[in-house]
C-alpha positions as a printed NumPy array, in Angstrom:
array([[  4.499, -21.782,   4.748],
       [  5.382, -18.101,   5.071],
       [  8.316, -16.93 ,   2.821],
       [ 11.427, -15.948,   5.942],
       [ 11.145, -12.343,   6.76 ],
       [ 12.845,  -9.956,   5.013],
       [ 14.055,  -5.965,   6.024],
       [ 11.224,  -5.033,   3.712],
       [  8.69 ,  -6.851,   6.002],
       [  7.744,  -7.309,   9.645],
       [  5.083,  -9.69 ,  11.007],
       [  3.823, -10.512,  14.602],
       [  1.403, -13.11 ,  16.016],
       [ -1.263, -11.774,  18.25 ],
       [ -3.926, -14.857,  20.043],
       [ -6.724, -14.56 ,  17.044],
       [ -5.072, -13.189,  14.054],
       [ -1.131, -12.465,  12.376],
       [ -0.447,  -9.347,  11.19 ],
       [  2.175,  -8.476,   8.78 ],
       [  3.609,  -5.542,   6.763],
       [  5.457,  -4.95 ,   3.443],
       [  6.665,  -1.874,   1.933],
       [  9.486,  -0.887,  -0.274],
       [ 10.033,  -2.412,  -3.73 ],
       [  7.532,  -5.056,  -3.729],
       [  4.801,  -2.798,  -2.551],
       [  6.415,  -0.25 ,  -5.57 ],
       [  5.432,  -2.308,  -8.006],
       [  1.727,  -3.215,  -6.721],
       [  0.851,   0.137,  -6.723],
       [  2.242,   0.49 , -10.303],
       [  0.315,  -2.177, -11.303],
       [ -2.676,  -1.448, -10.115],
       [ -1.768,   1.724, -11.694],
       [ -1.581,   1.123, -15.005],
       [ -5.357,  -1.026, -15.456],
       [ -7.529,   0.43 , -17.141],
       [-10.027,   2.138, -15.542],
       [-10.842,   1.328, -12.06 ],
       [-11.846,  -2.295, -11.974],
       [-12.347,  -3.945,  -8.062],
       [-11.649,  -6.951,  -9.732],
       [ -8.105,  -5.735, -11.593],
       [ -7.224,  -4.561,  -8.499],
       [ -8.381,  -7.379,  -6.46 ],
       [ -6.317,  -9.542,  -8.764],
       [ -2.601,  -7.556,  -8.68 ],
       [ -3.323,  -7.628,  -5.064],
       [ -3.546, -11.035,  -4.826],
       [ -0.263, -11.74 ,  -7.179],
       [  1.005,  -9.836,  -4.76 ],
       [  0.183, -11.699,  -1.461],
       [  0.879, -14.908,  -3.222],
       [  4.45 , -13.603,  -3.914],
       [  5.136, -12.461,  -0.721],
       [  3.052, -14.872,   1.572],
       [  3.42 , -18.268,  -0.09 ],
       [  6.332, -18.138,  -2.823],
       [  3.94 , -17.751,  -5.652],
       [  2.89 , -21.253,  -4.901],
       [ -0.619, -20.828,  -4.173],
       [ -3.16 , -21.347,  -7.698],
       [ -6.083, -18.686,  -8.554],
       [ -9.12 , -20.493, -11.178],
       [-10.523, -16.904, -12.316],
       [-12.561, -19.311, -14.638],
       [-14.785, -19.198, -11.342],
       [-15.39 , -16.052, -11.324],
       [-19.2  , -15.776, -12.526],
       [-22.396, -14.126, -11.611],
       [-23.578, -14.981,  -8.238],
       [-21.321, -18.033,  -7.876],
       [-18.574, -18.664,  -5.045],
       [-15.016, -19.175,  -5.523],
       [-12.123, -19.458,  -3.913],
       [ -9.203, -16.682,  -4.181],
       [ -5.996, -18.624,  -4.141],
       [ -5.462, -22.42 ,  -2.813],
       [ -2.335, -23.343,  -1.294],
       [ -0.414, -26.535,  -1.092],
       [  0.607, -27.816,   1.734],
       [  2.816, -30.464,   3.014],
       [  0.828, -31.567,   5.828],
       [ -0.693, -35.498,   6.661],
       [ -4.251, -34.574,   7.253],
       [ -4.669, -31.755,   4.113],
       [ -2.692, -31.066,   0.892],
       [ -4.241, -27.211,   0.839],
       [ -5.197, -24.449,   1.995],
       [ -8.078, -22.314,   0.499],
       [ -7.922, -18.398,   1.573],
       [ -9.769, -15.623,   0.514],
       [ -8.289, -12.06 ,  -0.033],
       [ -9.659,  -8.699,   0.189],
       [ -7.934,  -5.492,  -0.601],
       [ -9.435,  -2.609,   0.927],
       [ -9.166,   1.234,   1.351],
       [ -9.222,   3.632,   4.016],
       [ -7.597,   0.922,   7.182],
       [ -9.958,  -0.809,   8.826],
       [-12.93 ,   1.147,   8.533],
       [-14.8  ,  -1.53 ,   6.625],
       [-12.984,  -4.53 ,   8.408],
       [-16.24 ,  -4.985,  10.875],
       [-18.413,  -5.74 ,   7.779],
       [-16.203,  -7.919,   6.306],
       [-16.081, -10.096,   9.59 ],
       [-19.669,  -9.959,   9.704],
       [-19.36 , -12.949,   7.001],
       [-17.21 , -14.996,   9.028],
       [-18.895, -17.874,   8.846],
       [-19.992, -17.707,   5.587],
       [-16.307, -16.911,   4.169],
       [-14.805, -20.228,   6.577],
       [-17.277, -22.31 ,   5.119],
       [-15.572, -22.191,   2.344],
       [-12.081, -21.134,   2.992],
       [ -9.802, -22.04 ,   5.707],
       [ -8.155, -18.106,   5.843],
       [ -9.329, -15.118,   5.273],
       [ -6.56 , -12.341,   4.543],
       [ -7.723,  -8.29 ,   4.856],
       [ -5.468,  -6.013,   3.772],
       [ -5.093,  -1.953,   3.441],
       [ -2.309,   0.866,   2.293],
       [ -0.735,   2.88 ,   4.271],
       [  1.277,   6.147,   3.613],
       [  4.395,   7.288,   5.075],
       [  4.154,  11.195,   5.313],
       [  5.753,  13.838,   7.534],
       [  3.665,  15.113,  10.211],
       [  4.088,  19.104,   8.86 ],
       [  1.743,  18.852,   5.737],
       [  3.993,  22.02 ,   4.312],
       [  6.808,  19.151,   3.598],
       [  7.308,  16.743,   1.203],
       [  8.829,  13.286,   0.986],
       [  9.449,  13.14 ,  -2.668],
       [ 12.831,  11.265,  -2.217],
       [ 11.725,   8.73 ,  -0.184],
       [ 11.032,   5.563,  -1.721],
       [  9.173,   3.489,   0.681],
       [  6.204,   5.808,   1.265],
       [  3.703,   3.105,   0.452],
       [  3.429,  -0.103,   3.011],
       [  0.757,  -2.993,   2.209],
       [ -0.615,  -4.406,   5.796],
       [ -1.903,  -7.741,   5.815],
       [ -4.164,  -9.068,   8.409],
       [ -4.321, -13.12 ,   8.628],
       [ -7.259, -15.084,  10.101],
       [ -7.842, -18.557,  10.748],
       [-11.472, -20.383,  11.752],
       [-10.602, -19.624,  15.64 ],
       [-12.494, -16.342,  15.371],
       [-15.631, -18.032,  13.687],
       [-17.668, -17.837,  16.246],
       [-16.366, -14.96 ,  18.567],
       [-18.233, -11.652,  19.609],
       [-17.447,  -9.41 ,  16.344],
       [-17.726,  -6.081,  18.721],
       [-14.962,  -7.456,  20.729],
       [-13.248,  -8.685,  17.917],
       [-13.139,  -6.293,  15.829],
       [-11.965,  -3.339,  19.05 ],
       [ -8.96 ,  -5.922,  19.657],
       [ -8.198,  -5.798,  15.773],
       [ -8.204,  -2.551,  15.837],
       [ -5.951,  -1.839,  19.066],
       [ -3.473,  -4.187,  17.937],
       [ -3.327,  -2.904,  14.44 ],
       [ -2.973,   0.516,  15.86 ],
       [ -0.222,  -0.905,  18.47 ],
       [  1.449,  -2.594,  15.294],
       [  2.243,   0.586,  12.919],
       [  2.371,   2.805,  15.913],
       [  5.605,   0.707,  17.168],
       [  6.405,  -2.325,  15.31 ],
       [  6.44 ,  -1.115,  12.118],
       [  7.617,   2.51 ,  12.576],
       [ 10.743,   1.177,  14.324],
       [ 11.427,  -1.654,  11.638],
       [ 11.043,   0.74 ,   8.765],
       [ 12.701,   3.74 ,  10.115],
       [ 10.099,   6.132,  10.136],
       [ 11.146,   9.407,  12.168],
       [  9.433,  11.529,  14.831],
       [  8.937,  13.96 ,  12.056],
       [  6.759,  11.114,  10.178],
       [  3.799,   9.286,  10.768],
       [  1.777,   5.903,   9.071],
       [ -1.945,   7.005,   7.91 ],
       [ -3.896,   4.656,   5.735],
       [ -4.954,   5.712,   2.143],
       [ -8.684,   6.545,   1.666],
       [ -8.166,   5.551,  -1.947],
       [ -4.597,   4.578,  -3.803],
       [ -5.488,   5.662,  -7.483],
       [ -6.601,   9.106,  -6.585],
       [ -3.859,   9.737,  -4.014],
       [ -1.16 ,   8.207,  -6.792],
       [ -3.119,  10.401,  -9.173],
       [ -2.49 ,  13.41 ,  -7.252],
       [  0.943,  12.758,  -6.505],
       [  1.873,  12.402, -10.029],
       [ -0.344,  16.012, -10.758],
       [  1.509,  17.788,  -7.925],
       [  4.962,  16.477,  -9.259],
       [  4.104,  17.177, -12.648],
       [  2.99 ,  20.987, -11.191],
       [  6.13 ,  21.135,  -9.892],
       [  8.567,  20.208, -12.712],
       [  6.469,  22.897, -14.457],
       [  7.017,  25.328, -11.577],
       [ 10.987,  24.749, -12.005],
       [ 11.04 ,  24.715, -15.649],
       [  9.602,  28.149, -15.481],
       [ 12.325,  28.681, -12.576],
       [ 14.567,  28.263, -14.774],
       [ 13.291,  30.351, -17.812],
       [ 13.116,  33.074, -15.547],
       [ 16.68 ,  33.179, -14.412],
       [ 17.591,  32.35 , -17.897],
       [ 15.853,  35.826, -18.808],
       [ 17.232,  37.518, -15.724],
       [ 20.997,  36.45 , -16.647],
       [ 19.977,  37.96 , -20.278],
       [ 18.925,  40.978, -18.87 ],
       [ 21.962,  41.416, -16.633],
       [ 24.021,  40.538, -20.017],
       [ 22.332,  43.765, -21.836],
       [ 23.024,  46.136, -18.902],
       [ 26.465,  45.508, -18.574],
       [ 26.818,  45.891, -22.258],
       [ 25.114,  49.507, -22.297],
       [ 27.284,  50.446, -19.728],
       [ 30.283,  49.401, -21.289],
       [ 29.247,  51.571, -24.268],
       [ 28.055,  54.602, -22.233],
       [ 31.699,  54.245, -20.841],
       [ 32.906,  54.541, -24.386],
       [ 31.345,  57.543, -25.234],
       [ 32.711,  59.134, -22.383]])
């Protein structure tokens, strides 16, 4: 069902639960569309999210009916065909959450609620490529944003949520530690953190950059008035030598 892997992606198995990671162009663009909605609707962003999964998971095959979406009722996020004898699809609800895992454990809380209606439930969360010295900058680098996906299936329905959750959470950490640092090329000089929030990090980016270009421009006016001034000395002492 799973679109091949690309270089732009990595994914591993693990006994309860698939975890896989995308960064690069794809990942770009989510963040620049969730970006430019207005405001800062859960449900906008819930939605580009999804687009996004649906892209990258399932070849844009899977259907969302946002005419569900009402007050108080149910609905499932995307339904998936499949080519198997015994079902034609698979229903899967998506969440798109900040700061890692830290809200993972209530999430899972609903288990059974969420796989009585939904035969997967995806989590996923931002991380940020960043150097390790806080004093540098990785303007140039494109990939700084990764989207990781966490899979589940109705074989953690009924286990112990403390132990499944630690296990999530030491495999996740095992994951970006190694995995994904190695496929992606992140150096010793650079670590993976996850994003407390992606508009007001993006937000501050785009301040500090815009700081910046301001900071240069003045740079430049400065030198500009510098080269001036050296311009006007050299011409009074050309004429001081003339009077000589």
């Amino acid at each position: 069902m799973f679109k091949k892997q690309l270089k732009t992606c990595l994914g591993f198995g693990y006994q309860n639960y698939t975890i896989v990671a995308f960064w690069s162009k794809p990942i770009i663009n989510l963040v620049a569309n969730i970006l430019a909605e207005k405001g800062r609707a859960f449900a906008a962003h819930h939605d580009r999210g999804l687009e996004c999964i649906n892209s990258l998971l399932f070849q844009s095959q899977g259907a969302f009916q946002r005419e569900f979406r009402e007050a108080g009722r149910k609905y499932h996020d995307l339904k998936v065909p499949l080519k198997h004898p015994r079902t034609h699809n698979v229903i899967i609800e998506y969440k798109l959450r900040s700061s890692g895992l830290e809200f993972l454990r209530d999430e899972l809380k609903n288990r059974q609620e969420i796989f009585a209606r939904n035969d997967w439930f995806c989590f996923s969360f931002f991380l940020r490529r960043e150097p390790k010295d806080k004093s540098k900058s990785l303007k140039e680098l494109q990939c700084t944003y990764y989207l990781v996906i966490i899979l589940f299936s109705k074989v953690i329905e009924n286990l112990n949520l403390r132990d499944l959750v630690d296990d999530i959470k030491m495999d996740s950490d095992e994951f970006i530690r190694e995995k994904l640092k190695q496929a992606s090329g992140v150096k010793e000089s650079e670590e993976l953190r996850p994003i407390e929030n992606i508009i007001t990090v993006v937000e501050l980016e785009s301040r500090l950059e815009e700081k910046d270009k301001q900071l240069e421009e003045k740079d430049k006016q400065l030198e500009e008035k510098d080269k001036q001034l050296e311009e006007k000395d050299e011409q009074i002492k050309y004429l001081k030598d003339q009077l000589k």
